[in-house]
C-alpha positions, 0 to 999 in steps of 0.5 A, spaced: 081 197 932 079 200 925 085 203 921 081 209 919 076 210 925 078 216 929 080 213 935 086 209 931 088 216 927 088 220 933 093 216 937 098 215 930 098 223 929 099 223 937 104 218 936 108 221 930 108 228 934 111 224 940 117 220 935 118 227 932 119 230 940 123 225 941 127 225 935 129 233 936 131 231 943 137 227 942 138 232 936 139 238 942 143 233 947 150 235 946 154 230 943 162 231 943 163 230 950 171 230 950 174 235 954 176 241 952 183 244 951 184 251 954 190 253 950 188 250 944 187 254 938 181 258 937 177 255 930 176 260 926 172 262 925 168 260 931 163 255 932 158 261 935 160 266 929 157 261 924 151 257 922 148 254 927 146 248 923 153 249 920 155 248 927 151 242 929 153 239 923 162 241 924 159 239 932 157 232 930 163 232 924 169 234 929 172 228 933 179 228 929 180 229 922 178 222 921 171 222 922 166 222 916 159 221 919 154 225 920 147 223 924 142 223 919 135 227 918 131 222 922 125 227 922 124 228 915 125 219 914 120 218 917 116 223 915 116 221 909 116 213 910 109 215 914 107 219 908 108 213 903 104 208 908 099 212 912 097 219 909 092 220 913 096 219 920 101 225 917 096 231 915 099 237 912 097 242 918 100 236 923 106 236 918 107 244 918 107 244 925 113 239 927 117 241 921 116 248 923 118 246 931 124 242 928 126 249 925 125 253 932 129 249 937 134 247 931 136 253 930 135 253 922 132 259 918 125 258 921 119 256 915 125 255 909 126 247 911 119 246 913 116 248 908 121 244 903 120 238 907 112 239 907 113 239 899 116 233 899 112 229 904 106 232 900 109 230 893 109 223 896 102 224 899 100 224 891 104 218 889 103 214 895 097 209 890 103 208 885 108 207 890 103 202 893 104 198 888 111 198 887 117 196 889 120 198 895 127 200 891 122 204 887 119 207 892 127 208 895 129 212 888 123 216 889 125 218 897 133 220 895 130 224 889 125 228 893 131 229 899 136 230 894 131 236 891 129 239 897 137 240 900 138 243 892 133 248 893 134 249 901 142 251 899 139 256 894 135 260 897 140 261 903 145 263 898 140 268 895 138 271 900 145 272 903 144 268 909 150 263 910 148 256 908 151 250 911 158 248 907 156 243 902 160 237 903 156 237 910 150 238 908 152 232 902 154 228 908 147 228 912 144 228 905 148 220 904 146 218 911 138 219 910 139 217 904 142 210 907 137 210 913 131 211 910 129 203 910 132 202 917 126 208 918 121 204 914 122 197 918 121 201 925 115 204 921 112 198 920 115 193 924 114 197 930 110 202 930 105 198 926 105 203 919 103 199 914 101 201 906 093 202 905 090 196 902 086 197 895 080 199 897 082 203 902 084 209 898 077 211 896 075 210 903 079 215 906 077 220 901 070 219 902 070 220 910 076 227 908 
């Protein structure tokens, strides 16, 4: 199938939407299956009192003291693996709306993170005929960056607007997992899923049929 015929890339942004659902589902599966202690100490203060991605961060966290890892953001991995290879597959509105999606069910501040995210995924969008020619560790620098960025601004306006960000330490946490994964999300994307970077001349054809 033609890789810019409307047929191929109706069925790559349906199945961009489909990774992202299932992605944000076992983000929403409960993860700490221990059970609990009826007289135990109460945390304080309570994971109901907080943020709730703060909570799902300490959720994910909290399996004895020992324990340093956190899942990494998945969603916006392969958002941006997808934006480097395949811009057209990931348009800015179909972008918006999943982030915005992730927000709702995630129980983040809705529209700050998705915002955040559709920049970074529309910077790379502007690079991706540059980083095409470059080396994937180039392309993996330009990724942490942009990630390292978005988690920067994201903790300040939170704190701006007095509305109480995740601990840091967490957030650096989850940051360095998605950092680490993102060429796992770039092997899927192209091994499985078939995402592979445009060829020399298709850049200009895409833009003349956009």
């Amino acid at each position: 199938m033609d890789e810019l015929s409307p047929a191929r890339l109706w069925i790559m942004r349906a199945a961009f939407v489909l990774l992202a659902l299932v992605i944000v589902f076992f983000h929403l599966l409960p993860i700490d299956t221990q059970p609990v202690t009826l007289f135990a100490p109460e945390l304080s203060p309570p994971l109901a009192t907080i943020d709730p991605a703060e909570a799902r961060l300490r959720t994910l966290l909290h399996q004895g003291s020992n324990r340093l890892w956190v899942s990494p953001d998945l969603l916006i991995a392969f958002a941006l693996a997808w934006s480097v290879r395949r811009p057209e597959y990931v348009p800015a509105f179909l972008l918006a709306a999943v982030f915005l999606l992730s927000d709702l069910l995630l129980q983040r501040p809705p529209g700050l993170w998705a915002l955040l995210a559709l920049l970074a995924c529309e910077n790379l969008k502007g690079r991706s005929r540059s980083l095409r020619d470059a080396t994937f560790g180039a392309e993996w620098v330009a990724v942490a960056v942009l990630l390292i960025v978005i988690l920067l601004f994201n903790w300040i306006v939170l704190s701006v607007l007095l509305i109480p960000p995740p601990q840091l330490r967490l957030s650096l946490l989850e940051l360095g997992t998605t950092i680490l994964t993102y060429p796992i999300a770039v092997l899927v994307t192209r091994s499985l899923m078939g995402v592979r970077r445009a060829a020399p001349g298709e850049f200009d054809t895409i833009r003349g049929r956009a």
